[in-house]
Each structure stands twice: as C-alpha cells, then as structure tokens.
PDB file as gemmi writes it, atoms N, CA and C in Angstrom:
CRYST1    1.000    1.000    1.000  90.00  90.00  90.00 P 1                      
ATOM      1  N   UNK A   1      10.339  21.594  -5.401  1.00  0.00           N  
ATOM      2  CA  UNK A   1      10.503  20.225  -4.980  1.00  0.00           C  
ATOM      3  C   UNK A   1      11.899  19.761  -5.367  1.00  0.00           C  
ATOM      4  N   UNK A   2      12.368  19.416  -4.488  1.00  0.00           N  
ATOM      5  CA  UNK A   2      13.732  18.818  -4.763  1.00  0.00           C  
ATOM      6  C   UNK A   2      13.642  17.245  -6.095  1.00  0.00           C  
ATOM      7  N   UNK A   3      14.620  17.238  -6.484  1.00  0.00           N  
ATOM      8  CA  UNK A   3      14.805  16.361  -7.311  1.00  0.00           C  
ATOM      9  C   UNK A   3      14.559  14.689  -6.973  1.00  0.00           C  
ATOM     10  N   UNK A   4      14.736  14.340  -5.986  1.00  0.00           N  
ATOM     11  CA  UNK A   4      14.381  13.026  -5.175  1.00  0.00           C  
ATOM     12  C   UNK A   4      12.633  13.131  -5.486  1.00  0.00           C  
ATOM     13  N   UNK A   5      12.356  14.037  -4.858  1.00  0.00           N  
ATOM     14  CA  UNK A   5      10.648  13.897  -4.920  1.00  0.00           C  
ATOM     15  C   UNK A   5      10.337  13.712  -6.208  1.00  0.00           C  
ATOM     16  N   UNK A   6      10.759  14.780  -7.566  1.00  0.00           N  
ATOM     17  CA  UNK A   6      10.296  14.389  -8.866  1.00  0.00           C  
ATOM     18  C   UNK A   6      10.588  12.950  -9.450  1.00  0.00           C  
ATOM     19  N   UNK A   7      11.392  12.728  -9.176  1.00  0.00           N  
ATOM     20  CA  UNK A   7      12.189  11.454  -9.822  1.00  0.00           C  
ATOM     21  C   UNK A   7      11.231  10.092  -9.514  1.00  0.00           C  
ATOM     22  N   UNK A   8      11.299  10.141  -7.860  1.00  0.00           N  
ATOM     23  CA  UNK A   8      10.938   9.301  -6.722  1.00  0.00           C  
ATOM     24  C   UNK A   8       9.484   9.231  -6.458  1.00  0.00           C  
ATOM     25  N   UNK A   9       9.145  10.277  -5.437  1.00  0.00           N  
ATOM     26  CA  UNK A   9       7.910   9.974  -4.231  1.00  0.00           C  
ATOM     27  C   UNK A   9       6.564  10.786  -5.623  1.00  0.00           C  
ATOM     28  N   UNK A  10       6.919  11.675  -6.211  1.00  0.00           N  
ATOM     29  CA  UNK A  10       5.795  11.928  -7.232  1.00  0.00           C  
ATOM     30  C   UNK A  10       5.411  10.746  -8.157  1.00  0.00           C  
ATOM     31  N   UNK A  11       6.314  10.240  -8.670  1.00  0.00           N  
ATOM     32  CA  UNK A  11       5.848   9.090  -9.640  1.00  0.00           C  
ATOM     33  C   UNK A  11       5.175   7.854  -8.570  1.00  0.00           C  
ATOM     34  N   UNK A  12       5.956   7.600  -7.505  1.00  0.00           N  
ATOM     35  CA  UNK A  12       5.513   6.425  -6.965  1.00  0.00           C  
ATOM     36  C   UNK A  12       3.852   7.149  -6.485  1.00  0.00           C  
ATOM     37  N   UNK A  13       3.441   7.748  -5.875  1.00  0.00           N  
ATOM     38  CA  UNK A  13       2.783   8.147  -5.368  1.00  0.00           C  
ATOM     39  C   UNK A  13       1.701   8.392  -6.459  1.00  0.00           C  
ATOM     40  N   UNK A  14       1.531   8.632  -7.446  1.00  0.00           N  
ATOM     41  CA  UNK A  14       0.641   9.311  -8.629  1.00  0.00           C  
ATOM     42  C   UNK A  14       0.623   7.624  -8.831  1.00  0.00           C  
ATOM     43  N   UNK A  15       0.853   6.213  -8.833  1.00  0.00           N  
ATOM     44  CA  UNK A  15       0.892   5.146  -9.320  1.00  0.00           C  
ATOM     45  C   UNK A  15      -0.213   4.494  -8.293  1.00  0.00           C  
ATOM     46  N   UNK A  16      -0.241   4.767  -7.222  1.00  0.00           N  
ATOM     47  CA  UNK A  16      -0.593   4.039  -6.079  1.00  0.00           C  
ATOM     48  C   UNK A  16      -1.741   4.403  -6.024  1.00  0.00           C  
ATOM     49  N   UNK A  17      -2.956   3.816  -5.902  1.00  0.00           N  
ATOM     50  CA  UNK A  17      -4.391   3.362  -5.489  1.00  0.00           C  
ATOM     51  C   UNK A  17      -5.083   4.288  -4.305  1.00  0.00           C  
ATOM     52  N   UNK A  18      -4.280   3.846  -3.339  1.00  0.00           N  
ATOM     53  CA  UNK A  18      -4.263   4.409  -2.128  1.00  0.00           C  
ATOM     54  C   UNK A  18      -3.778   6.313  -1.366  1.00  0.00           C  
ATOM     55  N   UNK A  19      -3.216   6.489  -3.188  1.00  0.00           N  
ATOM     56  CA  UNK A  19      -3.035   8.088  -2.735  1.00  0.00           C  
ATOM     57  C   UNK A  19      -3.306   8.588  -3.134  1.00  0.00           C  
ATOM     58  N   UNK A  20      -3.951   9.997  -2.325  1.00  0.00           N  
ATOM     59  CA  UNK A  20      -4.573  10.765  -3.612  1.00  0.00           C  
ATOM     60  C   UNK A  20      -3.517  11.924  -3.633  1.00  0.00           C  
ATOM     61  N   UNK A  21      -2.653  12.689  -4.613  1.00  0.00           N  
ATOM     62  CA  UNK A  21      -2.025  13.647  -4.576  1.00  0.00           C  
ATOM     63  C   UNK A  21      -2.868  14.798  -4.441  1.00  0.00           C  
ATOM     64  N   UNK A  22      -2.958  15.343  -4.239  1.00  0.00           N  
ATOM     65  CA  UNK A  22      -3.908  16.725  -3.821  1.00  0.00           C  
ATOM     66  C   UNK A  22      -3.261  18.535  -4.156  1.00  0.00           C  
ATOM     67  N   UNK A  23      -2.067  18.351  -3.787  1.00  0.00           N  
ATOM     68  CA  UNK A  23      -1.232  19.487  -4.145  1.00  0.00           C  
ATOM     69  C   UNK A  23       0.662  18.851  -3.863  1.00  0.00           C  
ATOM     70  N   UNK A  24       0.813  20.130  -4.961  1.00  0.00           N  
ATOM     71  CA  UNK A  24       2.565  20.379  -4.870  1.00  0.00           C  
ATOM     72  C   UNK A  24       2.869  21.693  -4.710  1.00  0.00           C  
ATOM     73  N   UNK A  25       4.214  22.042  -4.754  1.00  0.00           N  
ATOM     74  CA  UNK A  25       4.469  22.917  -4.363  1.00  0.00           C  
ATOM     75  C   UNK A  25       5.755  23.240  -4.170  1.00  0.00           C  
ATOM     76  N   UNK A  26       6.046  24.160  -4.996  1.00  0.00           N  
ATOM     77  CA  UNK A  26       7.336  24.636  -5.234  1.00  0.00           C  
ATOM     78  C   UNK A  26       7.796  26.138  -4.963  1.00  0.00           C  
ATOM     79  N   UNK A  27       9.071  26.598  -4.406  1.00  0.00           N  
ATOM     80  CA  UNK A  27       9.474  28.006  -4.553  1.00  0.00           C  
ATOM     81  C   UNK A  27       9.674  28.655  -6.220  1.00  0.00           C  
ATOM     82  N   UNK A  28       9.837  27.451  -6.717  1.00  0.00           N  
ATOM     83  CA  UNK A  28      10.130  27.939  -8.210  1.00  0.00           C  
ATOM     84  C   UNK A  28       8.738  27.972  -8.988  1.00  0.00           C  
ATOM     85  N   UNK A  29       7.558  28.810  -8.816  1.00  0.00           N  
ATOM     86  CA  UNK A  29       6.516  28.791  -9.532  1.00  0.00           C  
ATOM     87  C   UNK A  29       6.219  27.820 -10.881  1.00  0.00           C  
ATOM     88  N   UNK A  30       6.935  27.964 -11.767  1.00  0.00           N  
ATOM     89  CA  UNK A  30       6.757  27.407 -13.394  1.00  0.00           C  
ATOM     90  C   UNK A  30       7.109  25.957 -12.936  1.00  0.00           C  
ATOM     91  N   UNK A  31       8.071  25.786 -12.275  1.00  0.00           N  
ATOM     92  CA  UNK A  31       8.585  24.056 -11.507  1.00  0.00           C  
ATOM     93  C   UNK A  31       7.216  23.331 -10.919  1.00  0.00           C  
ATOM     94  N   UNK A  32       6.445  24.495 -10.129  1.00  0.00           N  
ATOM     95  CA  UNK A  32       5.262  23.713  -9.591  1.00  0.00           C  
ATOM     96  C   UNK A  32       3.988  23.730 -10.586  1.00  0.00           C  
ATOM     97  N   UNK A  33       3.848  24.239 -11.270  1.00  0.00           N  
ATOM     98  CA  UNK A  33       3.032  24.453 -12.601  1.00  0.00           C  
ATOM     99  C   UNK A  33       3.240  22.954 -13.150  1.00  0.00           C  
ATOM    100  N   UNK A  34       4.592  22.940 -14.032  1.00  0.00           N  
ATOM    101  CA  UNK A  34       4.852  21.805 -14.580  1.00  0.00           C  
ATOM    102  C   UNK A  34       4.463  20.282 -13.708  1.00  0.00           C  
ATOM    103  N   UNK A  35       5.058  19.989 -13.070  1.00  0.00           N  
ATOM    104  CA  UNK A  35       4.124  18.721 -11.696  1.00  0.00           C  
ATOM    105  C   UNK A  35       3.291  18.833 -12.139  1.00  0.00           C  
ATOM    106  N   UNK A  36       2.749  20.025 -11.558  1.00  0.00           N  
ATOM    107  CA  UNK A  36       0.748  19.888 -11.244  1.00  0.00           C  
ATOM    108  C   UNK A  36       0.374  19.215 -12.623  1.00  0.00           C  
ATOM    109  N   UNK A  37       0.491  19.975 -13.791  1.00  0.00           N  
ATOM    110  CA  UNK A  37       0.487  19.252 -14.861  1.00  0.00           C  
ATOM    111  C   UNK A  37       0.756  17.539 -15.304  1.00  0.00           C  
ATOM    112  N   UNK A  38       2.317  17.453 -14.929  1.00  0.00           N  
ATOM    113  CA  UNK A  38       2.244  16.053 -15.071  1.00  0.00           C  
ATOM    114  C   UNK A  38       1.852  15.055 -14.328  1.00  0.00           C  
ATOM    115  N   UNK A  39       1.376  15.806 -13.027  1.00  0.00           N  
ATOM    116  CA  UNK A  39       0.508  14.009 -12.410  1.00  0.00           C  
ATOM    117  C   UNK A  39      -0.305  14.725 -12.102  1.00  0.00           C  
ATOM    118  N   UNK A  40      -1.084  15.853 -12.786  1.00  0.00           N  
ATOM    119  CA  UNK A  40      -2.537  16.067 -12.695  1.00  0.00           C  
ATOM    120  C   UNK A  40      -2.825  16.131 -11.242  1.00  0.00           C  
ATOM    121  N   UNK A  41      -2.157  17.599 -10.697  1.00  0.00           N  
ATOM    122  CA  UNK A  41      -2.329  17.494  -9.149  1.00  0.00           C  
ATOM    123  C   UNK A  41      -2.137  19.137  -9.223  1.00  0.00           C  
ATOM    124  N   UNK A  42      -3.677  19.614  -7.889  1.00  0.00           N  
ATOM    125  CA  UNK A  42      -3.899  21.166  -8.245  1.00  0.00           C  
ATOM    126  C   UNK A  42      -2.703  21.633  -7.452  1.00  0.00           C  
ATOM    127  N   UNK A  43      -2.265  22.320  -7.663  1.00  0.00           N  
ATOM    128  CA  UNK A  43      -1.546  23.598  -6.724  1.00  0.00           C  
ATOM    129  C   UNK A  43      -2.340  24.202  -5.774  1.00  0.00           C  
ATOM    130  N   UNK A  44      -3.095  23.948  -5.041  1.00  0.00           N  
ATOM    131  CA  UNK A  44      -3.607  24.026  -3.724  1.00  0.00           C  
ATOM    132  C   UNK A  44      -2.683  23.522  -2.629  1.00  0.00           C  
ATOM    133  N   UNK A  45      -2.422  24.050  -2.020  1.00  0.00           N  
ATOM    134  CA  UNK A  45      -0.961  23.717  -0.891  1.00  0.00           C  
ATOM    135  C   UNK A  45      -1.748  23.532   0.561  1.00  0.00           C  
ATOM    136  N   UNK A  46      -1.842  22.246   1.445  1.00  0.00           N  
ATOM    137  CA  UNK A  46      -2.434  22.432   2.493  1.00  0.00           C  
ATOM    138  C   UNK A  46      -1.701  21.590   3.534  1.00  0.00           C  
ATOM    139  N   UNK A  47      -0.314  20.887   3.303  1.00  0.00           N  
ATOM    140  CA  UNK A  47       0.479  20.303   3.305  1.00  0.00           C  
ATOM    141  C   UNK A  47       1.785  20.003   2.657  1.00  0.00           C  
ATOM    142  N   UNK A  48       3.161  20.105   3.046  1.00  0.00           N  
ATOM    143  CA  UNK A  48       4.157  20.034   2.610  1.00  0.00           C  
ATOM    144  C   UNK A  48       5.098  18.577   2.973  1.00  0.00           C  
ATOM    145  N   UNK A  49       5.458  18.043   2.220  1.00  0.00           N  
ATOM    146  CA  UNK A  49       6.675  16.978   2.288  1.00  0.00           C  
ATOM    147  C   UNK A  49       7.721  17.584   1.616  1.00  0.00           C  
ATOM    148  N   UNK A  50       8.832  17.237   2.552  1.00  0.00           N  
ATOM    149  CA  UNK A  50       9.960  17.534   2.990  1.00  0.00           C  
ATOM    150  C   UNK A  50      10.696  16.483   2.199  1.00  0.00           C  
ATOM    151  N   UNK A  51      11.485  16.223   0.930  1.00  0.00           N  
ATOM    152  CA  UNK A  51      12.149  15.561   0.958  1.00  0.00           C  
ATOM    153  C   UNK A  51      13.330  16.177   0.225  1.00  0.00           C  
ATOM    154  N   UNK A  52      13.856  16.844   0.972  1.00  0.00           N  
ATOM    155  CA  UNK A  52      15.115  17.702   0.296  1.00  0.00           C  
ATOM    156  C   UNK A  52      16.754  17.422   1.568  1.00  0.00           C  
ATOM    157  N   UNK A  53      17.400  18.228   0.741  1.00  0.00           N  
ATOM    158  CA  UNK A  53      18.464  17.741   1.909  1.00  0.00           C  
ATOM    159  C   UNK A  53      18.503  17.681   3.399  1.00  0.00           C  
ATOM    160  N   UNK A  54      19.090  16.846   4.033  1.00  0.00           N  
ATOM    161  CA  UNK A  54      19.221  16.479   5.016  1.00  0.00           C  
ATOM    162  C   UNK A  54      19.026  17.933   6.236  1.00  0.00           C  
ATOM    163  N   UNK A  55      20.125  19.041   5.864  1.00  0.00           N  
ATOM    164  CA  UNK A  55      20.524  19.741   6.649  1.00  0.00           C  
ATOM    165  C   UNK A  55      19.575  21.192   6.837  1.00  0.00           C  
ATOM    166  N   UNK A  56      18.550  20.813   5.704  1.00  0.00           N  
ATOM    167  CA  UNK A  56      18.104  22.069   5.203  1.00  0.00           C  
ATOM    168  C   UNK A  56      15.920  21.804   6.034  1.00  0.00           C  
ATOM    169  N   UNK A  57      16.245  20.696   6.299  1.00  0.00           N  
ATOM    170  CA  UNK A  57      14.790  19.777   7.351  1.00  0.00           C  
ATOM    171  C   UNK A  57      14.244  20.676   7.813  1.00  0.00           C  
ATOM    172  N   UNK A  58      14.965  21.297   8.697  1.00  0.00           N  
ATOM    173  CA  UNK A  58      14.514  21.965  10.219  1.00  0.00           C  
ATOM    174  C   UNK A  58      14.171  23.412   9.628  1.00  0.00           C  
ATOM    175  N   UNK A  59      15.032  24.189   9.165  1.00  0.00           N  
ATOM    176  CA  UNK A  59      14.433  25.299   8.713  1.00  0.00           C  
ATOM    177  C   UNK A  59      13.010  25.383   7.582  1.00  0.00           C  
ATOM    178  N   UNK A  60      13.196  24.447   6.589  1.00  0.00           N  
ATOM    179  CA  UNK A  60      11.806  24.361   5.520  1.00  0.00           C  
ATOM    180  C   UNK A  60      10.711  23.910   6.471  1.00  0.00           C  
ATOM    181  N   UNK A  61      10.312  22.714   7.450  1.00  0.00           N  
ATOM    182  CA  UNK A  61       9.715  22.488   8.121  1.00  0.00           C  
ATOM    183  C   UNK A  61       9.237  24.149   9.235  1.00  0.00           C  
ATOM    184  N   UNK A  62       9.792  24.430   9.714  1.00  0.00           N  
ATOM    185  CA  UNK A  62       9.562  25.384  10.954  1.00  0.00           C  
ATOM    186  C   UNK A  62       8.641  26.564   9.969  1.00  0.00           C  
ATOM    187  N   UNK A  63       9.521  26.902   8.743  1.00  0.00           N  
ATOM    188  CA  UNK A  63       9.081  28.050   7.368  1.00  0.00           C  
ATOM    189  C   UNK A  63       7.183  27.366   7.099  1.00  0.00           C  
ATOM    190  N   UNK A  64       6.983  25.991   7.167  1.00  0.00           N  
ATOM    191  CA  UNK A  64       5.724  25.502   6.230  1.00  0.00           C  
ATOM    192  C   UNK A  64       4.626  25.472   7.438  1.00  0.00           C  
ATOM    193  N   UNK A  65       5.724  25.440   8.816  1.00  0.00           N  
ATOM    194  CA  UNK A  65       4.616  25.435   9.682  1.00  0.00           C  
ATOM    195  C   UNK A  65       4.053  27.085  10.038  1.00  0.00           C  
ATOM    196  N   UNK A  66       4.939  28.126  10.152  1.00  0.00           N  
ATOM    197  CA  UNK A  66       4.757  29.275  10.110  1.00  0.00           C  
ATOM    198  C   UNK A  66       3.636  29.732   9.086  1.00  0.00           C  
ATOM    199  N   UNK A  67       4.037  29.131   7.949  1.00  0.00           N  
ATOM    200  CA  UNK A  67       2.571  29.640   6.716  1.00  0.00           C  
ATOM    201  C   UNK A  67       1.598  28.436   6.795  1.00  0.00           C  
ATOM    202  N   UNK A  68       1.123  27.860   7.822  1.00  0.00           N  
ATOM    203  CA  UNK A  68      -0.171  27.069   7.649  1.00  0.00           C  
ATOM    204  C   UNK A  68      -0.200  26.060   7.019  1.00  0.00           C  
ATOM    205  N   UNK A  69       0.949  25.443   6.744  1.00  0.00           N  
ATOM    206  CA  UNK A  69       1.086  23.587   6.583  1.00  0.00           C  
ATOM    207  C   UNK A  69       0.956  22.929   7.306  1.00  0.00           C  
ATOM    208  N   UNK A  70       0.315  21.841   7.322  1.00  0.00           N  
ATOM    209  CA  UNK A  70       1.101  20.573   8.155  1.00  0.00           C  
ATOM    210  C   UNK A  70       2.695  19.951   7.159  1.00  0.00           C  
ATOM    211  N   UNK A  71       2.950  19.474   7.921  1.00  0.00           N  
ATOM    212  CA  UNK A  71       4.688  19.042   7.534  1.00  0.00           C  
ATOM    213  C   UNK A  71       4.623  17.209   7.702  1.00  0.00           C  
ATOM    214  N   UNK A  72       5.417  17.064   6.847  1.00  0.00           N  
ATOM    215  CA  UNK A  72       5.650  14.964   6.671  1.00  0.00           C  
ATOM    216  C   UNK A  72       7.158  15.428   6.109  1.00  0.00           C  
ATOM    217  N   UNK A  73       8.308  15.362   7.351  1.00  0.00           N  
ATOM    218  CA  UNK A  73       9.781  15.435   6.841  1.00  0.00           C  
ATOM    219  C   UNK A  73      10.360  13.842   6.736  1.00  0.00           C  
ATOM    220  N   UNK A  74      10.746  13.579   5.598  1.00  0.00           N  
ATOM    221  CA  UNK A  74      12.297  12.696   5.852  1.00  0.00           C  
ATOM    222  C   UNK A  74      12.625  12.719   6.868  1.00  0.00           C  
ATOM    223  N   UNK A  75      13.468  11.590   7.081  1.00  0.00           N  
ATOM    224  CA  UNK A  75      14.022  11.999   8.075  1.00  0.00           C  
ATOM    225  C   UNK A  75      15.592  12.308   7.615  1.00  0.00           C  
ATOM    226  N   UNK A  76      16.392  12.715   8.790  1.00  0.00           N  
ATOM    227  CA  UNK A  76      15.730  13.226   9.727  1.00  0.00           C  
ATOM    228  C   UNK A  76      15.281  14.616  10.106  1.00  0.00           C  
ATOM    229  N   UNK A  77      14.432  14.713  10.876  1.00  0.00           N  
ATOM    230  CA  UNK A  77      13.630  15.988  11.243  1.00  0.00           C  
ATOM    231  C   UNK A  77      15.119  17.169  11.182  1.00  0.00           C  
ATOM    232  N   UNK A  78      15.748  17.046  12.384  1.00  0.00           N  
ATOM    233  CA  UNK A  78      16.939  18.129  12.078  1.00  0.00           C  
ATOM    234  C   UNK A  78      18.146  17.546  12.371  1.00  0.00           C  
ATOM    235  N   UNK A  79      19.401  18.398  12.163  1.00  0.00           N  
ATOM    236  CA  UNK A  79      20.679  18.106  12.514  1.00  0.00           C  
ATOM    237  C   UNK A  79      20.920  17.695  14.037  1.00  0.00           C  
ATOM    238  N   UNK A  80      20.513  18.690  14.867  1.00  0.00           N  
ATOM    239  CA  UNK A  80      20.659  18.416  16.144  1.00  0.00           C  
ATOM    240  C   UNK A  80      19.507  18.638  17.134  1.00  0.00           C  
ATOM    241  N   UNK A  81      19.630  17.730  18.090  1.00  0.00           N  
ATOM    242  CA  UNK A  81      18.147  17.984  19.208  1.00  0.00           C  
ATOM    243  C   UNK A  81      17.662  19.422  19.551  1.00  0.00           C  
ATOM    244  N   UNK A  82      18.781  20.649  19.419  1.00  0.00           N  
ATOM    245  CA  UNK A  82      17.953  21.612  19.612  1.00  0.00           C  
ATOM    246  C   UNK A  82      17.238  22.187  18.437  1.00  0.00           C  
ATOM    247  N   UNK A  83      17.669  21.584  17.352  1.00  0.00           N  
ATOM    248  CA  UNK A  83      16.248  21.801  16.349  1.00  0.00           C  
ATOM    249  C   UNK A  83      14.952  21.441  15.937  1.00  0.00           C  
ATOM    250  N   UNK A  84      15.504  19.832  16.781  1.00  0.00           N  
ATOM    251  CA  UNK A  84      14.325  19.221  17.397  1.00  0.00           C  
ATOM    252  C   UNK A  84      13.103  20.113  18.428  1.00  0.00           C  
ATOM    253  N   UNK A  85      14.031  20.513  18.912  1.00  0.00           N  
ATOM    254  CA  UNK A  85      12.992  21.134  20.176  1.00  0.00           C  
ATOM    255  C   UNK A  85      12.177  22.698  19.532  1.00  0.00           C  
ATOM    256  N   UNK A  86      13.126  22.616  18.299  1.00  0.00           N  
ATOM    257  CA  UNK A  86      12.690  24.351  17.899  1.00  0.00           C  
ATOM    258  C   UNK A  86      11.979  23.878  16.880  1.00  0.00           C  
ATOM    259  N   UNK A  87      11.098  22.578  16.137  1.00  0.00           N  
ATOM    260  CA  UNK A  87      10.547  22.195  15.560  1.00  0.00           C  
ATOM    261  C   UNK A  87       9.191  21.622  16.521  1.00  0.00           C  
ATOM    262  N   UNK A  88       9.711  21.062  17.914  1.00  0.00           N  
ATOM    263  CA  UNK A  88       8.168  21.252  18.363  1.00  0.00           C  
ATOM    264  C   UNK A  88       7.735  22.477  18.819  1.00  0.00           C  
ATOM    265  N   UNK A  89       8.004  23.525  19.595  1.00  0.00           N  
ATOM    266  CA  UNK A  89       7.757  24.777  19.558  1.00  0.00           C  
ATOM    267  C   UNK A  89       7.013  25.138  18.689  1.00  0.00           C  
ATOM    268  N   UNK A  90       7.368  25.190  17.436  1.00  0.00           N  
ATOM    269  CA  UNK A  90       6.064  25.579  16.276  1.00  0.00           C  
ATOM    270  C   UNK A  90       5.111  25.138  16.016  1.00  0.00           C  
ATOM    271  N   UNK A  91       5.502  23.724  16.220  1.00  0.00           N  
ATOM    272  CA  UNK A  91       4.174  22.564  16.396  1.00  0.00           C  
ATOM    273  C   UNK A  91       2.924  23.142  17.619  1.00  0.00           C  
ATOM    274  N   UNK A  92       3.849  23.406  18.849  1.00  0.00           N  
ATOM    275  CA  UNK A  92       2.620  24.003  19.847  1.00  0.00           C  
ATOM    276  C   UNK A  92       2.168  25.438  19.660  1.00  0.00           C  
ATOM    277  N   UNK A  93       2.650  25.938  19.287  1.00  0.00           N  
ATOM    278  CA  UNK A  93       2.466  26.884  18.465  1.00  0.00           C  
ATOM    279  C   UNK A  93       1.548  26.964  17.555  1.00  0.00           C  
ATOM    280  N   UNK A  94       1.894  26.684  16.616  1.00  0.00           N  
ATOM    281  CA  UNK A  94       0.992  26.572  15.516  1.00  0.00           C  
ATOM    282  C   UNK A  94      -0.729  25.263  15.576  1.00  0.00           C  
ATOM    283  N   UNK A  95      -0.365  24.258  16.187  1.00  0.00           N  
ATOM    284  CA  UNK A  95      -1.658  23.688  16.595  1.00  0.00           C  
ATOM    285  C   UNK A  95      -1.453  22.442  15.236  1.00  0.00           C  
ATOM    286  N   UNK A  96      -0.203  22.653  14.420  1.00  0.00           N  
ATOM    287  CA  UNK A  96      -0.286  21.474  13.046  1.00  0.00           C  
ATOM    288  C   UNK A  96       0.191  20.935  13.119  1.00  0.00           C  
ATOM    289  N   UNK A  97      -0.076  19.695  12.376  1.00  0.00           N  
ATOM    290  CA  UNK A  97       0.592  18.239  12.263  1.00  0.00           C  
ATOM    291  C   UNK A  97       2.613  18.655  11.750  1.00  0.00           C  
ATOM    292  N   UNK A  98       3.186  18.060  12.546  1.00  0.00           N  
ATOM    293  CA  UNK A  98       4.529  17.342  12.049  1.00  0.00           C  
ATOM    294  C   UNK A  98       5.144  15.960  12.272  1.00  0.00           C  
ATOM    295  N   UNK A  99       5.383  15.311  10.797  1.00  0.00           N  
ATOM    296  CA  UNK A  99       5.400  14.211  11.211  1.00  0.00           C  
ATOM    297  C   UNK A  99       6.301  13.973  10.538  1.00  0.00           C  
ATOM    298  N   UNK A 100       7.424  12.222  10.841  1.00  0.00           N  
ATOM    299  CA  UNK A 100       8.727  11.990  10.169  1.00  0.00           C  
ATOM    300  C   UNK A 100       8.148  10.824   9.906  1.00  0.00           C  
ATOM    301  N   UNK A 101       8.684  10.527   8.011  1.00  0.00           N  
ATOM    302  CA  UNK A 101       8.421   9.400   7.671  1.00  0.00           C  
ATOM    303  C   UNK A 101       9.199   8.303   8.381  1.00  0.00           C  
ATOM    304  N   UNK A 102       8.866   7.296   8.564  1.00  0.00           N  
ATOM    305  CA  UNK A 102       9.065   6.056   9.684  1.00  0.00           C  
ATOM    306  C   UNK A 102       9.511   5.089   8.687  1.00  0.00           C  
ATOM    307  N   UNK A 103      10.669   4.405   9.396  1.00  0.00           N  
ATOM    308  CA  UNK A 103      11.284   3.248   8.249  1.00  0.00           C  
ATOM    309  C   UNK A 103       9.964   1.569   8.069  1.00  0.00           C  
ATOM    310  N   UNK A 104      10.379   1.352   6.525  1.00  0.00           N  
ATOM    311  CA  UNK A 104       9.409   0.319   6.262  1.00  0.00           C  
ATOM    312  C   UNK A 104       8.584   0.314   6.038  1.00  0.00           C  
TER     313      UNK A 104                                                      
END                                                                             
C-alpha cells in the first residue's frame, strides 16, 4: 500500500461507521501483516484500491483485474485514453467491477 493509503484512506476508513475494512494488501508481505494488525483487518484480498501514483493506475489496475479483484482507482484511471480502453478490455474480460473514485 502506498503511503497516502496508510497515512490517509486506512485511518479514515477504520474510523467510519459505515465501513467495514475487510482486507489489505500489499506486495511487501510483512507491510500487509502489519495493517492487518493495526486496523484489525484480515488479509483476505477480494478487492483492491488503487491509491498509489498517478502514472502507475493503469498497469496495477489491469495486474488486480487479471488475478481476480475488483478495482476502486484514484483517479485518474490512466495517463492516456488508450489505457483507458486497455482497462476496459479487462473489465470485459474479466466480468469485474472497475471503478474511479468520483469527486465529493
């Protein structure tokens, strides 16, 4: 998880009523250990949020839909419209949710 999410969308999110955290999930194993631990959230992965750099969207997204995520990216989704288009492709493809958080 990128550093925005720990700092940011984990704390806010572990605060809120209305959410239930369910899983995290990290490339760095012991990184996702630690989370799970501090807001008491399993490492069961059945969904990925995207909130890492800008440029790096389109490939982690297309990667989470390939292994059986649904995807919730930042925006924005990618650099340019044809990554757009190579992000729905996987979507029809794959049959899973991708979705961009929406301002407000």
């Amino acid at each position: 998880m990128g550093p925005i999410s720990q700092v940011v969308h984990l704390p806010i999110f572990a605060e809120r009523e209305d959410v239930d955290l369910v899983a995290v999930a990290d490339s760095d194993h012991h990184n996702a250990e630690t989370l799970s631990r501090r807001f008491l959230v399993p490492l069961v992965i059945a969904a990925v949020v995207l909130c890492t750099t800008n440029s790096i969207h389109e490939d982690m997204a297309v990667s989470a839909l390939e292994h059986d995520r649904h995807v919730l990216v930042e925006r924005p989704l990618a650099a340019m419209s044809e990554g757009a288009s190579r992000l729905a492709e996987a979507v029809v493809q794959t049959g899973l949710v991708l979705s961009a958080r929406m301002p407000g």
